[in-house]
N, C-alpha and C positions, 0 to 999 in steps of 0.2 A: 646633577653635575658630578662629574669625579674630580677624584683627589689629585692635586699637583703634589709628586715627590721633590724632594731635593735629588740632585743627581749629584752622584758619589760615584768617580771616576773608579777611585779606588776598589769599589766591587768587579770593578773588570782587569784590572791588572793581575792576573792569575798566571802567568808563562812568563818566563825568560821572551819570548819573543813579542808578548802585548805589552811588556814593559819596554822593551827595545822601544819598539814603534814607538811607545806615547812619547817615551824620551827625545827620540828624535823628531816627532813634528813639531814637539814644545822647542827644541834647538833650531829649526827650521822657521822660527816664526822670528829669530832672532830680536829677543825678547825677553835679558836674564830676569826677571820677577816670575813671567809665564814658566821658564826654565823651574825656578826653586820651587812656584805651586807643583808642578808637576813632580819634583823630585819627592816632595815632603807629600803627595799623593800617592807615588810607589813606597817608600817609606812604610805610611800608615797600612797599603795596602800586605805588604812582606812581616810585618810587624816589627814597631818602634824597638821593644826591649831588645829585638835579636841583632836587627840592625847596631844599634847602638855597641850592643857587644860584641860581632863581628868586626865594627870599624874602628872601633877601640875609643870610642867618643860615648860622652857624659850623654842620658838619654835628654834631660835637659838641653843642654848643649846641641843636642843633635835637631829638638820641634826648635832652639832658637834659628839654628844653622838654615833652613828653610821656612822661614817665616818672610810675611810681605817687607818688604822696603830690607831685610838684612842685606849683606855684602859677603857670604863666606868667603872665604879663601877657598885658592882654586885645590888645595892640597884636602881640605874638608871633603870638597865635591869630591873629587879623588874616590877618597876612601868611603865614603856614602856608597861612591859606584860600585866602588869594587865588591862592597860585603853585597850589595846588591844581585852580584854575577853579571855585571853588565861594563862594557870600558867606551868610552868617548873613540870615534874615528872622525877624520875627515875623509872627504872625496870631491873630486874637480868638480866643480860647476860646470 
């Protein structure tokens, strides 16, 4: 029998544009906890210390910021995004 891996999203988040995507089907599921796994999955994938110091947030602060059941502020998310190089849109249903 072979081996079952864990699957770690974050080995594929490599482009501005597989981060788009994940971000938005995790928005699509409308679902903020799936939302913050995801974000704190780009995150880990872009790496924590760079993030934390492009968005100007304690790196601490930042694995709390995205952790299950937290509530950040919509101003944290914000700025997560943005060091990310990624920005929230809507579009008509």
């Amino acid at each position: 029998m072979g081996t079952i891996h864990e699957f770690d999203a974050a080995k594929f988040l490599t482009t501005p544009e597989s981060i788009s995507e994940y971000l938005s089907a995790a928005l699509e599921a409308n679902n903020p906890e799936l939302f913050l796994l995801a974000l704190g999955d780009v995150a880990r994938s872009s790496g924590i210390k760079g993030i934390a110091e492009t968005s100007g947030l304690g790196r601490e602060s930042l694995y709390k910021s995205v952790s299950p059941g937290k509530k950040p502020r919509f101003e944290t998310v914000m700025r997560i995004l943005g060091s990310l190089g990624v920005q929230l849109t809507t579009k008509a249903r």
